[in-house]
ROSETI-377099 format. One record per residue (C-alpha): x, y, z; residue in three letters; residue number from 1. Coordinates in pm, 1 decimal. Each point is the difference from the previous one (the first is absolute). Layout:
NODE       c1       c2       c3 code pos
NODE        X        Y        Z  ALA NUM
...
//
This chain:
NODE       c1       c2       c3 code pos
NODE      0.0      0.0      0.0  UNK   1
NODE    133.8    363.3    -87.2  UNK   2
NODE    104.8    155.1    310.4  UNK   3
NODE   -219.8    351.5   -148.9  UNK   4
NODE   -236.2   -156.0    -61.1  UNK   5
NODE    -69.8   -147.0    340.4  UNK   6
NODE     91.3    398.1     99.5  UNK   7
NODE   -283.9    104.7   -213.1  UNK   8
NODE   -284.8   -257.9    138.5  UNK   9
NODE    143.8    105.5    381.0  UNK  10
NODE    -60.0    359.8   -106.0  UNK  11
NODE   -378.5    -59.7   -139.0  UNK  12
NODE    -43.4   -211.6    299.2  UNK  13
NODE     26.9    342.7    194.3  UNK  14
NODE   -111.9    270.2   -213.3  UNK  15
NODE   -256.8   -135.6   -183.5  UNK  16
NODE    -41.6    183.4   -331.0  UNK  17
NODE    241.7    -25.9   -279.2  UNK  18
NODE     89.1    323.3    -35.1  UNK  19
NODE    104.0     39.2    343.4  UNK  20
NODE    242.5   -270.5    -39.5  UNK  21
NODE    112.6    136.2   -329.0  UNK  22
NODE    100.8    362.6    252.0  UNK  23
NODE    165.9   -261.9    293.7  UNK  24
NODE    214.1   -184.3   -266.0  UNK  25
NODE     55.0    306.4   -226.5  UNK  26
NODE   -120.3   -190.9   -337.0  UNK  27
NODE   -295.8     36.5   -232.6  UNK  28
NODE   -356.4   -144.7    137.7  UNK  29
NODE      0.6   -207.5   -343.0  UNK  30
NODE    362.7   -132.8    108.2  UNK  31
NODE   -119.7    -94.2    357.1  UNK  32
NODE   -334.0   -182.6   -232.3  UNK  33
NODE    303.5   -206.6   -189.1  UNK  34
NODE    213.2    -83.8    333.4  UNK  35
NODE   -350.5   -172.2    157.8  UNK  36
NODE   -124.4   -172.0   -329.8  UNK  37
NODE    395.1   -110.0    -73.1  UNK  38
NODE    -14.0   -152.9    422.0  UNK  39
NODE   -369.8   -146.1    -91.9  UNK  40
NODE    172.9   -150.9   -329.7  UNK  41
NODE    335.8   -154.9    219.8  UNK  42
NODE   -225.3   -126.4    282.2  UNK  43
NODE   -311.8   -142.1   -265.5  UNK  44
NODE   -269.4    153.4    205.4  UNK  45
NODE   -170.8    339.2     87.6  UNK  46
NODE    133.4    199.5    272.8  UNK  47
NODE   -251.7    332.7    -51.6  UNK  48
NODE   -336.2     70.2    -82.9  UNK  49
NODE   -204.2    344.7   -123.8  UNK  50
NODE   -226.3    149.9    280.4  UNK  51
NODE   -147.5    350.9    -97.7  UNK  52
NODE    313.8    251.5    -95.5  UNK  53
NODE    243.4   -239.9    264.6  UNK  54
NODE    150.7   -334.3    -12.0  UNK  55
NODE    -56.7   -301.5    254.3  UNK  56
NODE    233.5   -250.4     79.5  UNK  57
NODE    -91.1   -384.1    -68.1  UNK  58
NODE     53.0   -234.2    259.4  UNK  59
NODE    267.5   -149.8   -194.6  UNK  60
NODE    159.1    385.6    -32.2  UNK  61
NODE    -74.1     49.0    363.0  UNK  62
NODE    217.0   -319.0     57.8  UNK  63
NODE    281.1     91.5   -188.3  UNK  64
NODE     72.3    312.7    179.6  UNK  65
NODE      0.3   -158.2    301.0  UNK  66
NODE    311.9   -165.9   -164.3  UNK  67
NODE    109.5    298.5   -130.6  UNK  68
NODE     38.6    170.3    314.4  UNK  69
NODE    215.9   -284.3    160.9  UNK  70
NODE    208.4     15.8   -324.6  UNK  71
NODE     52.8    384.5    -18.5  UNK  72
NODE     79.5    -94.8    392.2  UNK  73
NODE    232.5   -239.1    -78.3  UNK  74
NODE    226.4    241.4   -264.0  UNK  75
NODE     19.6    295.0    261.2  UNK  76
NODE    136.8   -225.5    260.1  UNK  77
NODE    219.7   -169.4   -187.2  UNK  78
NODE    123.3    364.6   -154.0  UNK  79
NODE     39.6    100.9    348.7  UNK  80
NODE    223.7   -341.5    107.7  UNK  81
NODE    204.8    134.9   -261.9  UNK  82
NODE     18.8    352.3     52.9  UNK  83
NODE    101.5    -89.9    401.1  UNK  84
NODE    229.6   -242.3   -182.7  UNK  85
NODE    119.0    269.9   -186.8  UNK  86
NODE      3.8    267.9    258.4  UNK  87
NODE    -72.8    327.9   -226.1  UNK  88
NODE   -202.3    250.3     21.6  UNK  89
NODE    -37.8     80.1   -386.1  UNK  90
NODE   -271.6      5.7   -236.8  UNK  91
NODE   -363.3    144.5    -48.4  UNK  92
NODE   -207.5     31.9    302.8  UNK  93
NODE   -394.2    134.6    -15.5  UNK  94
NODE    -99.4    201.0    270.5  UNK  95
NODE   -429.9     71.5     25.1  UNK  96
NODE    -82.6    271.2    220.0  UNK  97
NODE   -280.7    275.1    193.3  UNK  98
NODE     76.5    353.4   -167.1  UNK  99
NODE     49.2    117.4    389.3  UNK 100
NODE    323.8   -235.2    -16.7  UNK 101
NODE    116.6     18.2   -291.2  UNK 102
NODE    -13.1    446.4     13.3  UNK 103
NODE    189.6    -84.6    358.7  UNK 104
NODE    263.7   -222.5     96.2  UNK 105
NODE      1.9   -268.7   -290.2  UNK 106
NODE    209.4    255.6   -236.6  UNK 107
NODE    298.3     65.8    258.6  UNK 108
NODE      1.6   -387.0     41.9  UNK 109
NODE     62.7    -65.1   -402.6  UNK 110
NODE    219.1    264.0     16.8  UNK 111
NODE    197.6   -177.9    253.3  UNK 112
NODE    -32.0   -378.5   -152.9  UNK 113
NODE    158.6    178.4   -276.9  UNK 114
NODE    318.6     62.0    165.5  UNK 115
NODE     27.6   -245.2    154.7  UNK 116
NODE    -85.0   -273.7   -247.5  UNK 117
NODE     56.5    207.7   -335.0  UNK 118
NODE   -114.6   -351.2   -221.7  UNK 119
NODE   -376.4      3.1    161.9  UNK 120
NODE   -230.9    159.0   -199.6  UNK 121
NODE   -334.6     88.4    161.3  UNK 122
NODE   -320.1    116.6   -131.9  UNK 123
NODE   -249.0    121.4    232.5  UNK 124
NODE   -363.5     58.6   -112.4  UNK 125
NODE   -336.6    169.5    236.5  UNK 126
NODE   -278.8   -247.2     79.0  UNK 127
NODE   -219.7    -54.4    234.8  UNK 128
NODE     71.1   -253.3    226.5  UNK 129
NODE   -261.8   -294.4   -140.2  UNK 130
NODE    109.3    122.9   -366.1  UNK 131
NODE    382.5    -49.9    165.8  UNK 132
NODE    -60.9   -362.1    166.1  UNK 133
NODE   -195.5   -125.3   -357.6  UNK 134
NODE    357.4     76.4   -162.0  UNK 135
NODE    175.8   -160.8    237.3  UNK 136
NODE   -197.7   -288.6    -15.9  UNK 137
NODE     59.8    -12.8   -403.4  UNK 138
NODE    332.5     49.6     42.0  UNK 139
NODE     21.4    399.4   -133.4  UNK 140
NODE    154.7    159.4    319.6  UNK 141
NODE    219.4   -175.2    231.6  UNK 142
NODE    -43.5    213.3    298.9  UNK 143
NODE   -329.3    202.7     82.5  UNK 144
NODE    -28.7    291.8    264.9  UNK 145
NODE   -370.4      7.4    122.3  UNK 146
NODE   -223.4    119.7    345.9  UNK 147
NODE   -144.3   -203.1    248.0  UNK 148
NODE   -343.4    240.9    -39.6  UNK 149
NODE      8.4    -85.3   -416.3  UNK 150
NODE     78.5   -363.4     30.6  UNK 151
NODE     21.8   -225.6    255.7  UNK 152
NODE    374.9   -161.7     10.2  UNK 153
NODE   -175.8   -298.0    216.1  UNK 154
NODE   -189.7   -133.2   -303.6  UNK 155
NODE    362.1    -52.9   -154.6  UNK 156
NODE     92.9   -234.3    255.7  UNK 157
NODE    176.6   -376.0   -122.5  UNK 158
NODE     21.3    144.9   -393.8  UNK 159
NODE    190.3    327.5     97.6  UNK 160
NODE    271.0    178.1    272.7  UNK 161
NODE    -80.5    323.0    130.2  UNK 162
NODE    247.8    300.0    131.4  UNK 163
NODE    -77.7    230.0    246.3  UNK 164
NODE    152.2    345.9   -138.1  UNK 165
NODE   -167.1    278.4    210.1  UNK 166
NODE   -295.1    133.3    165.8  UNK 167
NODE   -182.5    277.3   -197.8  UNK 168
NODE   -238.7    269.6    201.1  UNK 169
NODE   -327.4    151.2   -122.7  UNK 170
NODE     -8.3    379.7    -28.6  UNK 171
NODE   -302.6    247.0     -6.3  UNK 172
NODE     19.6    199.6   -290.6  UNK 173
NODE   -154.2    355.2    -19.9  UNK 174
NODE     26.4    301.3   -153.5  UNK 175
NODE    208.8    357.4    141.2  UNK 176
NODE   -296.4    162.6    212.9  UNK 177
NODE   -223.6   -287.9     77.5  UNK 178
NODE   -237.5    -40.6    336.2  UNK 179
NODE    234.6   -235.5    163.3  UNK 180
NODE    344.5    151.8   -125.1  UNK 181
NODE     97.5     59.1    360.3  UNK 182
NODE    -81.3   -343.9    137.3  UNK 183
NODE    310.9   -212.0     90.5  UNK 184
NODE   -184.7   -294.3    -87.6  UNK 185
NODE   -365.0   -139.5   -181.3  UNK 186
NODE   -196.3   -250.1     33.2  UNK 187
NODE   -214.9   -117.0   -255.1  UNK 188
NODE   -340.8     90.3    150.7  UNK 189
NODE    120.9    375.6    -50.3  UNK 190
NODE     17.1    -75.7   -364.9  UNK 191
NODE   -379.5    -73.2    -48.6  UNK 192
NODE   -131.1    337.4   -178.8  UNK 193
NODE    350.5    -27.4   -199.5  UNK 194
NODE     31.0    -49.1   -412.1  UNK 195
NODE    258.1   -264.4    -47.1  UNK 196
NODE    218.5    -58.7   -279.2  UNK 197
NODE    168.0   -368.8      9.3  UNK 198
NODE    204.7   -124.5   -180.6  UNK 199
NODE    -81.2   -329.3   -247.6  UNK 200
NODE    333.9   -128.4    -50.7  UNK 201
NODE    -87.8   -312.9    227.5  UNK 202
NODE   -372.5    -57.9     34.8  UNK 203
NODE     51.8   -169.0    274.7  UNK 204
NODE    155.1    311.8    194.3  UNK 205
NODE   -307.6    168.9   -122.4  UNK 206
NODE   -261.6   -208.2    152.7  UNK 207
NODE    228.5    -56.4    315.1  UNK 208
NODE    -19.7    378.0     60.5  UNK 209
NODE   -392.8     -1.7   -115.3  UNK 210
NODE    -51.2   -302.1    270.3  UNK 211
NODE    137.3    166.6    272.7  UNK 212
NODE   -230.5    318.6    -58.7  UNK 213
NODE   -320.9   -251.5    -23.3  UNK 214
NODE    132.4   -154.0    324.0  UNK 215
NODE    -35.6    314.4    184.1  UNK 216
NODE   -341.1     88.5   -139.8  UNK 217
NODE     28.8    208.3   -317.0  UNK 218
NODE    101.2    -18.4   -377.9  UNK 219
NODE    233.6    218.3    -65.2  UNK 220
NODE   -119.7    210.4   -278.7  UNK 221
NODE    288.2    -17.7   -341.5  UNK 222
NODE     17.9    277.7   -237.7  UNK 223
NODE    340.9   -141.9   -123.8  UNK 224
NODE     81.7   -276.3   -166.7  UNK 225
NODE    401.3    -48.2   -136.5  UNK 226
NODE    300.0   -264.9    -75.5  UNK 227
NODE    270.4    246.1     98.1  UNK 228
NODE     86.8    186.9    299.3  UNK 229
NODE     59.2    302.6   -157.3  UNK 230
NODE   -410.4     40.1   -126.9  UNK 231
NODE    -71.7    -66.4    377.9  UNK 232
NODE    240.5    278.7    121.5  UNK 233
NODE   -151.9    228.3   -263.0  UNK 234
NODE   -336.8    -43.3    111.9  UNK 235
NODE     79.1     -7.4    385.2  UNK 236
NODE    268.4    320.6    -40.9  UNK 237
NODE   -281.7    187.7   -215.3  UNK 238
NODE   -248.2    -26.4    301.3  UNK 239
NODE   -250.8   -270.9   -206.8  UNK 240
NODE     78.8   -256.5    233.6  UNK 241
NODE    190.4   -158.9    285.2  UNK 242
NODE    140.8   -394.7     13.8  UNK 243
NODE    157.7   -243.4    151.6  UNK 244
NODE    337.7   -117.2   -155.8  UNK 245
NODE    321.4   -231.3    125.5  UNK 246
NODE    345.1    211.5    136.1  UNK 247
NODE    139.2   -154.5   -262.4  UNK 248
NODE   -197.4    183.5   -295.2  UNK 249
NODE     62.5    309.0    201.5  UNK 250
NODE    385.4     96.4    -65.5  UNK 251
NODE    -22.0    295.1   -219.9  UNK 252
NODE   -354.5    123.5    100.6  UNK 253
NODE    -93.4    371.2   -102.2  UNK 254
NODE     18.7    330.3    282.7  UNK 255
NODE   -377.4     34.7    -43.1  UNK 256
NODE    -88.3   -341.9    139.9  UNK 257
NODE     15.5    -45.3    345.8  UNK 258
NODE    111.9   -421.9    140.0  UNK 259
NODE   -151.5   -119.4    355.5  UNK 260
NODE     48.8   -308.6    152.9  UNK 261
NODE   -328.2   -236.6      5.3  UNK 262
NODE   -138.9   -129.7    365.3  UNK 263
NODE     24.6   -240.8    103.7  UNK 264
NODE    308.6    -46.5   -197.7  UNK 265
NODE    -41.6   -242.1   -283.0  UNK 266
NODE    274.6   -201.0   -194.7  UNK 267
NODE     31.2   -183.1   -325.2  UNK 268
NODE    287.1   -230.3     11.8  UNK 269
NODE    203.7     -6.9   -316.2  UNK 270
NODE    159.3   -342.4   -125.5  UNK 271
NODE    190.9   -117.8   -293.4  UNK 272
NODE   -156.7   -372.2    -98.7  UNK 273
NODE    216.9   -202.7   -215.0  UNK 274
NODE    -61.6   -379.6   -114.9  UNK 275
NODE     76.3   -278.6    258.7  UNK 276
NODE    341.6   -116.5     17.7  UNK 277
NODE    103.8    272.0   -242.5  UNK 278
NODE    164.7    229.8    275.2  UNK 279
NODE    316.4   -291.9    -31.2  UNK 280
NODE     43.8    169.3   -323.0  UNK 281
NODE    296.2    251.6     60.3  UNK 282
NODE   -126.0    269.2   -234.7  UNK 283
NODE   -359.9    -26.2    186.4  UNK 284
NODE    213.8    -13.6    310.0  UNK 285
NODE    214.3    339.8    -80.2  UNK 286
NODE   -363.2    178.3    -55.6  UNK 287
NODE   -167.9    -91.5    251.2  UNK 288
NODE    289.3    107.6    267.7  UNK 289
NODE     57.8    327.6   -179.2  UNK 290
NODE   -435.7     63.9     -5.6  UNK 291
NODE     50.5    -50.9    362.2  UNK 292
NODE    301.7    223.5     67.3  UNK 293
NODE   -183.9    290.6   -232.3  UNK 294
NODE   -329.8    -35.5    135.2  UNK 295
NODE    -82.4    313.6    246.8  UNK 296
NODE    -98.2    -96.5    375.9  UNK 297
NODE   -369.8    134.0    157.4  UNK 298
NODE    -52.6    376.9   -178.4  UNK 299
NODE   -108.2    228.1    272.7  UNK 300
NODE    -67.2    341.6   -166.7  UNK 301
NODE   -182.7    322.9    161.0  UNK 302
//
């Protein structure tokens, strides 16, 4: 069996629509139509069927990628005997990460890795953390930096490792001027007759920070919608809106906004997940220690 082609089925067992795999693998949606008919034609029986616009797995399809997932297993452990063999840290290494992250500390570690190991190249790309642990899972990043509020790491446990990097504080957000400027803290409850702006980057964040207003007896009221910090700024800086946002989204925030700490003080946790037995590999290894060594400790700011 093509090794691709088993790569292609795993892919549609996880995404569903052709065209999605066709982004993931970075091919044509006809091409990823040839890879599944070519597998169907090797193995002499069908592995998909047509429902609607989508695809479903057979249960003979469903079978093989069962297979396929202890074979893809099988490769990255045996390319990791032989990189710990080998004892290099060299070669291309995928990195899948929250915007708040990547505009923070992951930069001034690949700067570092790059002096210190001048033959690994690394290639970082923003995801949310679901988006981040899908590519890990199909073998397109090698080392993902997610939340404990997006994702939970405990769902990972037996098919992945986790890493503790650093603790990450939730900030009030408002705008020069506001009601509650002078307040050394805020709670929550003082936001109720607030506009919010969020930001969408990771869904999950959102309805973390929606939950916690519903748990305390109100929906918060959202006049602002936006994947980027900067849209979220604009709106809280221009008096539209106030939020809620990480410490780490909050390193080059604007003179008209105003940061408070949020009471009781609340946490994400902030973790780089990487695929089990992988962190043998020396190149994962060098990341992983320099992610910790670059990561900031708790951000107080006032």
């Amino acid at each position: 069996m093509d090794f691709f082609r088993l790569r292609t089925l795993r892919e549609l067992s996880r995404r569903e629509t052709m065209a999605a795999v066709a982004d993931a693998l970075g091919i044509s949606s006809s091409a990823v139509s040839q890879q599944i008919a070519q597998l169907e034609d090797e193995i002499g029986i069908a592995l998909v069927e047509r429902r609607g616009r989508g695809v479903t797995l057979t249960p003979a399809g469903q079978r093989l990628v069962v297979h396929a997932d202890r074979i893809f297993g099988i490769v990255e452990e045996a390319k990791t005997d032989i990189a710990e063999l080998q004892n290099i840290v060299a070669g291309d290494l995928r990195i899948a990460t929250q915007p708040s992250a990547a505009s923070s500390f992951i930069p001034a570690a690949m700067c570092q890795l790059s002096i210190d190991h001048p033959h690994l190249d690394i290639v970082m790309t923003t995801m949310g953390p679901a988006e981040g642990v899908a590519a890990l899972r199909a073998w397109q990043a090698d080392i993902v930096i997610a939340d404990d509020i997006s994702f939970d790491p405990h769902t990972l446990e037996g098919t992945a490792d986790t890493l503790f990097l650093c603790r990450d504080q939730l900030f009030v957000l408002l705008p020069a001027g506001h009601r509650l400027e002078c307040e050394p803290v805020i709670e929550l409850a003082q936001l109720r007759d607030e506009h919010w702006a969020l930001d969408v980057a990771s869904s999950a964040y959102c309805r973390a920070i929606r939950q916690a207003c519903r748990d305390i007896g109100y929906e918060p009221v959202i006049n602002g919608f936006s994947d980027s910090f900067e849209v979220v700024f604009a709106l809280v800086e221009a008096g539209c809106s106030i939020s809620v946002m990480p410490g780490l989204a909050l390193r080059d925030f604007g003179e008209g906004l105003t940061v408070k700490p949020l009471v009781p003080s609340t946490y994400r946790g902030i973790y780089a997940i990487t695929r089990r037995g992988e962190v043998r590999n020396p190149k994962i290894a060098a990341v992983l220690d320099q992610l910790v060594k670059s990561a900031p400790g708790d951000l107080n700011r006032s």
